[in-house]
C-alpha positions in Angstrom: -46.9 -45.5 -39.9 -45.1 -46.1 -43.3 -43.8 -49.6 -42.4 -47.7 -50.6 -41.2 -48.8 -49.5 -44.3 -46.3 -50.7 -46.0 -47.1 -54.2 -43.9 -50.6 -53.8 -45.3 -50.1 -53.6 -48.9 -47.4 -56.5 -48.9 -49.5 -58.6 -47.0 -52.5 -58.2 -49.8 -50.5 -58.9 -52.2 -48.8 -61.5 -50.6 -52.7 -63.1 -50.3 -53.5 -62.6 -53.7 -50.7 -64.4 -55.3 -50.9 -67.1 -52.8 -54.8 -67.7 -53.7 -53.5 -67.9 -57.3 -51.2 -70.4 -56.9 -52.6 -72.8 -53.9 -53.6 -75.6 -56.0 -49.4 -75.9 -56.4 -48.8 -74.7 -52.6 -50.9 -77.4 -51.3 -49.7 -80.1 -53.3 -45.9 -78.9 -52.3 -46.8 -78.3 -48.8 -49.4 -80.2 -47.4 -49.4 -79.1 -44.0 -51.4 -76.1 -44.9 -55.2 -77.3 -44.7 -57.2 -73.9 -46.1 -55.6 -71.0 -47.4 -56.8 -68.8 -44.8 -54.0 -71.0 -42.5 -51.5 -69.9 -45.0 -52.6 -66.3 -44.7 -52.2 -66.2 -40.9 -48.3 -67.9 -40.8 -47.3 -65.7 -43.6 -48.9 -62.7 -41.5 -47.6 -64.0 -38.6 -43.8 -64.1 -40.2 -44.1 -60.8 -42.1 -45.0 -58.8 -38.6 -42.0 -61.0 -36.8 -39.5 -59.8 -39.8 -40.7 -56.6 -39.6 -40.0 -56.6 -35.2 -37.1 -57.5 -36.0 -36.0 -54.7 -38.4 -37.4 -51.9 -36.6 -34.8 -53.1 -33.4 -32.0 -53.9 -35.8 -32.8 -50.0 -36.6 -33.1 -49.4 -32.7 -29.9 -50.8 -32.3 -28.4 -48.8 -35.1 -29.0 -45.7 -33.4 -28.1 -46.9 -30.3 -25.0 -47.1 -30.9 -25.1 -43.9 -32.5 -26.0 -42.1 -29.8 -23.0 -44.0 -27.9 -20.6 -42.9 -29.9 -21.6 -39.4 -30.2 -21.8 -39.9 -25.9 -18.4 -41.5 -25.8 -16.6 -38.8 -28.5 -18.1 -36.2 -25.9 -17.1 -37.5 -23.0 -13.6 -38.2 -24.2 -13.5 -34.5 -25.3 -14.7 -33.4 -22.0 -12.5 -35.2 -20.3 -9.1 -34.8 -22.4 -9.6 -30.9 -22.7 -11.4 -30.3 -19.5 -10.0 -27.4 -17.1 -9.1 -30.2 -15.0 -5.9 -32.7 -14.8 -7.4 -36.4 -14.3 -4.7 -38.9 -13.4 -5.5 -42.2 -12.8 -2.7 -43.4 -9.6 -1.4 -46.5 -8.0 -0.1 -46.3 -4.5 3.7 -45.5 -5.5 1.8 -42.8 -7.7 2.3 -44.3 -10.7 0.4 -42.9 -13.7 -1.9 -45.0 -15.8 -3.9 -43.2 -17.1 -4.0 -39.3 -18.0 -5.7 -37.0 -19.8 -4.8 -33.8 -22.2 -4.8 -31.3 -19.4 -2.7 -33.0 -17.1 0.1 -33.6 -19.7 -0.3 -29.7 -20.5 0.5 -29.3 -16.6 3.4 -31.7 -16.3 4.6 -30.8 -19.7 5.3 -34.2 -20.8 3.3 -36.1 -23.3 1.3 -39.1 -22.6 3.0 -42.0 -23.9 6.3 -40.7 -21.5 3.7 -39.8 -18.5 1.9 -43.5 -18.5 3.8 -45.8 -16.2 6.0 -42.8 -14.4 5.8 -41.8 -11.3 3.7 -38.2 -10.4 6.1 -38.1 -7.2 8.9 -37.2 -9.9 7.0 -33.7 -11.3 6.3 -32.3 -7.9 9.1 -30.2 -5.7 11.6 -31.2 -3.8 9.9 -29.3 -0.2 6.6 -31.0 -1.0 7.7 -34.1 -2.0 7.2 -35.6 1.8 3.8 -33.8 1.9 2.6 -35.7 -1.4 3.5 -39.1 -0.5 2.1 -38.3 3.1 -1.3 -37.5 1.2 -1.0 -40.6 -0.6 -0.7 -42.8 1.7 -3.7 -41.5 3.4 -5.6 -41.6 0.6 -5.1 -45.3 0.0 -5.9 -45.8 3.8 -8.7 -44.3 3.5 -7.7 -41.6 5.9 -9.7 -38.5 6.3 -7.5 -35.9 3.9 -10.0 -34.5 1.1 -7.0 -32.8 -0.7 -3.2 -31.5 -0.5 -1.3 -28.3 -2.2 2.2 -28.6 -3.7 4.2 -27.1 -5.8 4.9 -28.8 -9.6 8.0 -28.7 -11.5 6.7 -27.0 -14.3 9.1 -25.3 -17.2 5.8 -22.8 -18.7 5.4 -21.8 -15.0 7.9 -22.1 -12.2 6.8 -23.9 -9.3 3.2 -24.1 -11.0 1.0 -24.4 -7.4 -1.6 -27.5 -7.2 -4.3 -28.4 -5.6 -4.6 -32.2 -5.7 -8.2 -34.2 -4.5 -8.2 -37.7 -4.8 -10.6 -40.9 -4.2 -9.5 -44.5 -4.0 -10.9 -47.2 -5.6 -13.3 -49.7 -4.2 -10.8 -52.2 -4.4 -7.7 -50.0 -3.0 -5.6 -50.3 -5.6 -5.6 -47.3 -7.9 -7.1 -43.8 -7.0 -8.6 -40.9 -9.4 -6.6 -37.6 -8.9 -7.5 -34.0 -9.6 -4.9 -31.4 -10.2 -6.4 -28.2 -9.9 -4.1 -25.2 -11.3 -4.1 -22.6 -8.3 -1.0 -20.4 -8.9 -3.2 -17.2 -9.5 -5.2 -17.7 -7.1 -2.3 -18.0 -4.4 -0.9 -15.1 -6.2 -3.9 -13.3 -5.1 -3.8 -14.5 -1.6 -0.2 -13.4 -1.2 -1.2 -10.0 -2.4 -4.2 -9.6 -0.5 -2.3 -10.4 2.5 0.4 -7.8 1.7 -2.2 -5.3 0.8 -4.1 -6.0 4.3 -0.3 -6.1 5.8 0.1 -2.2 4.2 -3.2 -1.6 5.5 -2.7 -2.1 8.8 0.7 -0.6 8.8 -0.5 2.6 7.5 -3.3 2.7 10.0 -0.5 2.0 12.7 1.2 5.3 11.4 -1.6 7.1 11.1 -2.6 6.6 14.9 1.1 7.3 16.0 1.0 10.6 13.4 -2.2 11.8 15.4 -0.3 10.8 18.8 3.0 12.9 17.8 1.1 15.8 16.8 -0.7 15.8 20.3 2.5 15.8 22.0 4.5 18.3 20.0 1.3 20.8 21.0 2.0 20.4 24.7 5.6 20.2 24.3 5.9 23.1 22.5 3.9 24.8 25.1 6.2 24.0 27.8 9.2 24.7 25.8 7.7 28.0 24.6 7.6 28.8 28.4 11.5 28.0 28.9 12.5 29.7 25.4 10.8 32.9 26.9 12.3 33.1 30.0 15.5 32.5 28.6 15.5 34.8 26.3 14.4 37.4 29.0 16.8 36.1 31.0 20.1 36.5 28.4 18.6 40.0 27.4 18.8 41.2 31.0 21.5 43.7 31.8 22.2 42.3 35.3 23.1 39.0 34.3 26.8 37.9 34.8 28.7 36.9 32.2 29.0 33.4 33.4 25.5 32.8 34.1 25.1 34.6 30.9 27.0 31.9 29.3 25.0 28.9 31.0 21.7 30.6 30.5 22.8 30.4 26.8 23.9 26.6 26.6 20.5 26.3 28.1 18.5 28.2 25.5 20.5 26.2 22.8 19.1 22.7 24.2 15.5 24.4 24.3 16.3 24.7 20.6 17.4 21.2 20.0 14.4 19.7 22.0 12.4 22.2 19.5 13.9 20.6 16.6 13.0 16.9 17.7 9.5 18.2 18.0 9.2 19.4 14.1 11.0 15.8 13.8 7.7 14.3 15.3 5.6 16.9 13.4 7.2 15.7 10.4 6.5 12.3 11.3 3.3 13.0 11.5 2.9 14.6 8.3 1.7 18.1 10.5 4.9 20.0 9.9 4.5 23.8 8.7 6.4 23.8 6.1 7.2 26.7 3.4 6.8 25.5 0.0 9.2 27.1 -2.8 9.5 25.4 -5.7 13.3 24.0 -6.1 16.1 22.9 -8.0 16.6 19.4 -6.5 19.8 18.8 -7.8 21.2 22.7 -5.9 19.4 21.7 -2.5 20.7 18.0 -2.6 24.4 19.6 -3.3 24.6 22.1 -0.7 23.0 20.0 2.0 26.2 17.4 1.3 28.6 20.1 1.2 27.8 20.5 4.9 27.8 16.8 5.1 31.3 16.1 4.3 32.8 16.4 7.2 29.9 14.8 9.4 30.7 11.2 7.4 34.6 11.5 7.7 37.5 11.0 5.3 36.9 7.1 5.8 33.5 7.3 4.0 33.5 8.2 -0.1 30.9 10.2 -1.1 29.8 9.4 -5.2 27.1 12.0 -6.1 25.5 11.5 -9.6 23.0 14.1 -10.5 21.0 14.1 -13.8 20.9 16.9 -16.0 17.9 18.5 -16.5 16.2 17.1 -13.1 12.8 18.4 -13.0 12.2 20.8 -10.3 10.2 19.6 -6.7 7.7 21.7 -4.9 8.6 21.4 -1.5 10.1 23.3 1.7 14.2 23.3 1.5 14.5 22.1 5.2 13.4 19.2 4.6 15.4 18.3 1.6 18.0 18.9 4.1 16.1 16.4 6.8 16.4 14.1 3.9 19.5 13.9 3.0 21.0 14.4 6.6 19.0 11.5 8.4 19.5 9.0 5.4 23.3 9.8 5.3 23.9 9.4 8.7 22.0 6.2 9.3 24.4 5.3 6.3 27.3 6.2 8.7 26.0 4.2 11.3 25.6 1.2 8.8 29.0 1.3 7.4 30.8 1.7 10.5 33.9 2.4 9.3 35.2 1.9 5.8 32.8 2.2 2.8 31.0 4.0 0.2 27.7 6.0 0.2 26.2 7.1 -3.1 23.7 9.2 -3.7 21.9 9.7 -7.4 19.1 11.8 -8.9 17.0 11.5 -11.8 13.9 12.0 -13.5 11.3 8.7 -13.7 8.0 8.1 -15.0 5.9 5.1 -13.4 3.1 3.4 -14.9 0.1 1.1 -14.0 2.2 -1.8 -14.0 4.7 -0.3 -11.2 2.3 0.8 -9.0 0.3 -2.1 -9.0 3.1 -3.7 -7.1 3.7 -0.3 -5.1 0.6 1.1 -4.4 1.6 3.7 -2.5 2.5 5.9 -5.5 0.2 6.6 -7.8 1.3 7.2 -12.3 2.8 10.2 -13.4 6.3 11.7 -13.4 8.6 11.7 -10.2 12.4 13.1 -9.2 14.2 9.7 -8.0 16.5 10.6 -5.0 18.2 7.0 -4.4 20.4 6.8 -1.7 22.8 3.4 -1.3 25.3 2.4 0.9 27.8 -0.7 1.6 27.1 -1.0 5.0 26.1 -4.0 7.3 22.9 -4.0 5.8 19.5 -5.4 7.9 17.5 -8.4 8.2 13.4 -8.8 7.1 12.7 -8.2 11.0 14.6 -4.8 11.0 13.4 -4.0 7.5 9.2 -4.4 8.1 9.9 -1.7 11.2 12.4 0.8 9.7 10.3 3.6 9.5 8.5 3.3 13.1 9.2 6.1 15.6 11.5 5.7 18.2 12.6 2.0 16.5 16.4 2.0 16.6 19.1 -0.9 16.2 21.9 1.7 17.2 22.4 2.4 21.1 20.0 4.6 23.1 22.4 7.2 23.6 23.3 7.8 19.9 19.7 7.5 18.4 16.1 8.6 19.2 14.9 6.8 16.4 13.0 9.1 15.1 15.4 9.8 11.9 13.8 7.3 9.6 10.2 7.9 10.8 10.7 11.8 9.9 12.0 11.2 6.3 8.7 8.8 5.9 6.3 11.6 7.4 8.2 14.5 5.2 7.6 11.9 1.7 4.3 11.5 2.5 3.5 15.3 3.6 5.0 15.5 -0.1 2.9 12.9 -1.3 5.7 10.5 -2.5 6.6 7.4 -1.8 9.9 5.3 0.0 10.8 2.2 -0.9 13.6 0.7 1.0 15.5 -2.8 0.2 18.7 -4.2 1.8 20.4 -7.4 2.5 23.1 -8.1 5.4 26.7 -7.8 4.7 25.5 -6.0 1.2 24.0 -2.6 1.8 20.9 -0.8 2.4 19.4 1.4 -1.0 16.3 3.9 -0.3 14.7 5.1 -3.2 12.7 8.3 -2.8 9.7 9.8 -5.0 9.0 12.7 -5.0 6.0 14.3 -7.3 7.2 16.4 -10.6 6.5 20.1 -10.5 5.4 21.1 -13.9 5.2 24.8 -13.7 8.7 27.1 -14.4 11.6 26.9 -11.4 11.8 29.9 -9.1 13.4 30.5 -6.2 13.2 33.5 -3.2 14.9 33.2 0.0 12.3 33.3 2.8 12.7 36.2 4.8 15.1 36.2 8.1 14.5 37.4 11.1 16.2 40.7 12.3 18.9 40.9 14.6 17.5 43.9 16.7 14.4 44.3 18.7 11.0 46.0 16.9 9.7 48.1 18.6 5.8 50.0 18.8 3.5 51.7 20.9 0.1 50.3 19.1 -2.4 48.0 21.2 -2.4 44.6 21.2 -5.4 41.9 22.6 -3.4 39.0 23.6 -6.0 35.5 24.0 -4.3 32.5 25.2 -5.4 29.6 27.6 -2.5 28.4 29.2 -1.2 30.3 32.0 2.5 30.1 31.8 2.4 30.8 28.0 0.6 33.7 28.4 2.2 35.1 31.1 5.8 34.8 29.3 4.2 36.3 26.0 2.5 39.1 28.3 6.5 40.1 29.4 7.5 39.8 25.9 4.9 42.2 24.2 5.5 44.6 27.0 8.7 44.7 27.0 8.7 45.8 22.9 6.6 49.3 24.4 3.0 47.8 23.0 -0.3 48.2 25.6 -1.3 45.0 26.0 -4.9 43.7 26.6 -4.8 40.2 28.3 -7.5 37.5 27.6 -7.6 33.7 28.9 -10.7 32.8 26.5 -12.5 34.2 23.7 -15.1 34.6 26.2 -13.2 37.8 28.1 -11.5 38.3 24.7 -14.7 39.5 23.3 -15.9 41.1 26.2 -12.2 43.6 26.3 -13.0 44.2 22.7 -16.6 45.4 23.3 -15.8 47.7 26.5 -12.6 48.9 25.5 -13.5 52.6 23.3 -9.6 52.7 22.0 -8.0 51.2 18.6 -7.2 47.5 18.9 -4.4 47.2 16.2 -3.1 43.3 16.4 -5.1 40.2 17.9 -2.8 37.6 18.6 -4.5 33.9 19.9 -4.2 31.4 20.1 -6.0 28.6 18.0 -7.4 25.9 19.9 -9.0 27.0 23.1 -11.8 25.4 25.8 -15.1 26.9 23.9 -13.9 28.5 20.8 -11.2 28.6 18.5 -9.1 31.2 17.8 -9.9 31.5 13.8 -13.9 32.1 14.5 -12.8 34.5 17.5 -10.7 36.8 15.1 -13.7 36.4 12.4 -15.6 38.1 15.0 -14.0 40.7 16.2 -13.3 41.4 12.8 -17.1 42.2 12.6 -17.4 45.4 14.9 -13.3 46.2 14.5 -12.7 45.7 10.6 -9.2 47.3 10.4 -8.2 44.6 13.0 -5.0 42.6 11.9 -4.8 39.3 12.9 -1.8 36.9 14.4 -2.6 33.2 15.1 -0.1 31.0 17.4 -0.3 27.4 18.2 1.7 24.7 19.0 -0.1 22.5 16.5 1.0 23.3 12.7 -1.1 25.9 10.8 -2.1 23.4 8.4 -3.5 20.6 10.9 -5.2 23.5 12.8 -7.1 24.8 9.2 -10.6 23.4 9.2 -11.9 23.0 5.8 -14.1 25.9 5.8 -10.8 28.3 6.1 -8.9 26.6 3.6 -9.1 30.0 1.1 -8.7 32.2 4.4 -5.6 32.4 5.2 -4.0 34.3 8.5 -0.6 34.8 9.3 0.2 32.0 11.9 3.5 32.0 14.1 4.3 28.5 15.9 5.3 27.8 19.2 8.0 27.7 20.4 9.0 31.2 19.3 11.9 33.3 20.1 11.5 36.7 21.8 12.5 38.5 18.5 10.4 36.2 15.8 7.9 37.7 18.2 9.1 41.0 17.7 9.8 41.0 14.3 6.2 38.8 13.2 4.1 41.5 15.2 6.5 44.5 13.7 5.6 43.4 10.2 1.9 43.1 10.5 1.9 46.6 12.2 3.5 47.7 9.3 1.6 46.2 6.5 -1.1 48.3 5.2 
């Protein structure tokens, strides 16, 4: 609008001064005829000039707005998330932008005219110049990974798209930075890998526990008549003797049971809190000559270890299945070392263990010189009955019970070992913060208790109860006999006499033996209580009993831990 009225005015005035002077204007130009023909070419002229300046302005900003384009195009494409290469067939760089040099660490002038095949790993090498030949063919391949030779990140991982030309001879390439994201894929794939292990032990932790119950049962049944049989006054000295061997194998089959239990993270155990350092010591004193003069022992304990909440036993189970699968490694000469000390993990560790969780732990590491094992042997150390040593020497189950008493413990076992180095476990085990005290757990007596109180005996399997019957009868009690909580109840409610002890058992057909004492408790209140299973109290506690406790005896039991169990909760007032 200014320049048309600015158009206007000149024009006017351009008309005025023209009608003052055409007397000279004609006379110097003749090819005008009237004035009003000089107004219209001058007109005609003035809009043409003006055209022609508002495009020259047109232009002007034009190639302003080009430049401001081009400056952000360059920017986006020099500092851009992206490397953009610019390739000939023998990957030849000509051109690059910021990003890429950043990647290759190399600056530009150096990178234009080398060769990208030079920056990329020796193992992919192949795979790029596979890719790139495919590319130029115009083969179906989209993209290819490999690693770069990188000096901010070691073997920096790519992801490299390119597209030829139309002409064939020079491609675009893309390199994509995708080490984190690998990163992440490896650790997903562990984390699934732990996953899956863990559900693996978990379903062979529920199978163990099923057939320590029935085992238990049956050697409950052999333990019995064993011991009925050794007590027996007729019995010859040499059957005596056999009978005996026999009752000592019952005992050993007893103790690979609470190996499976402990496997399975359902062993009863007896918590005390400990000095580490004292149970660790007097479990290797017993040790010494179990590994032989050919085997030296370091021991390096730290001062001040904190104390661990946990059942002594199995600090001995510890110590005594990692030393001797030590043994077994070194195989002749070597060195086994064992070390405590006090350690405090953070975020950071765990985040590359996750099966412990931060706070403060006692460190048991155990490391020995042996023959060491391969990945294959290592990624199935801990499974039950997995064993490199012969069948005769090894149930495999050592390893699997030290895993299942850690976790019952809630620590954590790391393991790492190379062959012809050694083998090291590491062992966690959670800080006990309160003050360290220990009291010897109580021993069974030698001699047979003894009573003449009545007793309502419940259990389901035959054999079992039968064996149990003998025993309680034989120690002077009257005993009331029960297959189910069913005739249970019904003994209790005809029967006008004092019941003093229920013992049953805890899982039964149509009720278990916790509610069944809970009731009879009801019309007998002074009733004491005995629960036995084959199953671990713990595993057998539903949550609703959790701040209910009852004494609890497992199977198998001797003839006088029965004795001595039902003497002192007669006793008790």
């Amino acid at each position: 609008m200014k320049k048309k009225k600015a158009l206007a005015e000149g024009l006017s005035e351009l008309r005025r001064k023209a009608e003052e002077r055409w007397p000279e204007i004609q006379k110097a130009s003749p090819v005008f005829t009237s004035p009003e023909q000089m107004h219209r070419v001058i007109h005609e002229l003035s809009i043409h000039q003006i055209e022609l300046e508002m495009q020259q302005d047109e232009l002007l900003q034009s190639r302003e707005e080009l430049e401001a384009s081009l400056e952000r195009y360059t920017e986006l494409y020099e500092f851009a998330p992206l490397g953009y290469l610019t390739l000939l067939r023998d990957s030849t760089i000509l051109e690059v932008n910021l990003t890429a040099t950043k990647m290759l660490c190399v600056e530009r002038s150096i990178l234009k005219g080398d060769r990208l095949g030079r920056f990329i790993t020796q193992d992919d090498i192949a795979i790029f110049n596979t890719f790139l030949e495919r590319v130029f063919n115009r083969k179906e391949l989209k993209y290819v990974e490999v690693r770069l030779l990188s000096e901010d990140v070691p073997h920096m991982m790519v992801r490299i798209d390119a597209v030829v030309s139309d002409d064939a001879q020079e491609c675009r390439a893309i390199l994509t930075d995708i080490t984190k994201q690998k990163l992440i894929e490896e650790q997903n794939v562990t984390l699934q890998v732990n996953l899956m292990q863990a559900q693996k032990m978990e379903s062979i932790g529920r199978l163990a526990g099923g057939v320590a119950h029935d085992f238990n049962n049956m050697l409950q049944v052999m333990l019995g008549n064993l011991d009925l049989l050794i007590d027996s006054d007729k019995l010859k000295s040499r059957d005596r003797e056999i009978f005996s061997d026999l009752r000592m194998s019952v005992l050993k089959s007893a103790g690979l049971t609470s190996q499976l239990l402990a496997f399975a993270r359902k062993q009863p155990i007896d918590l005390q809190v400990l000095d580490f350092n004292a149970a660790v010591s007097n479990t290797l004193n017993m040790l010494k000559n179990l590994l032989g003069a050919n085997i030296e022992l370091i021991l390096s304990q730290a001062k001040e270890l904190w104390p661990v909440k946990m059942d002594s036993t199995q600090i001995d189970q510890i110590v005594t299945n990692l030393s001797i699968n030590s043994k077994e490694s070194i195989q002749g000469i070597g060195t086994l070392s064992i070390e405590t000390r006090n350690v405090s993990v953070d975020d950071a560790f765990c985040k590359h263990h996750p099966e412990l969780v931060p706070g403060d732990y006692v460190l048991l590491v155990v490391h020995d010189n042996g023959k060491g094992m391969d990945k294959v042997t290592l990624d199935s150390v801990f499974e039950p009955f997995f064993s490199t040593k012969s069948k005769t020497s090894s149930t495999g189950l050592g390893l699997a019970t030290v895993y299942g008493i850690v976790k019952q413990n809630h620590g954590a076992i790391l393991v790492s070992s190379e062959i012809g180095i050694g083998t090291t476990f590491e062992i966690y085990l959670p800080r006990y913060a309160g003050k360290l005290s220990s009291s010897p757990s109580p021993k069974t007596e030698e001699y047979i208790s003894r009573g003449n109180e009545t007793i309502l005996f419940v259990e389901d399997d035959k054999l079992v109860r039968e064996i149990t019957f003998d025993f309680l009868k034989s120690f002077g009690y009257t005993v009331l006999v029960a297959e189910s909580p069913t005739e249970a109840r019904s003994l209790s409610r005809d029967y006008t006499g004092n019941i003093h002890l229920l013992i049953t058992d805890v899982i039964m057909p149509d009720m278990n033996g916790r509610d069944l004492a809970l009731l009879l408790k009801k019309s007998r209140p002074k009733l004491k209580i005995l629960l036995i299973s084959g199953y671990p109290d713990d595993f057998l506690k539903p949550k609703e009993y959790q701040d209910y406790t009852m004494p609890f005896l497992g199977k198998p039991f001797t003839r006088k831990e029965l004795a001595f169990k039902v003497r002192e909760l007669l006793d008790h007032e």
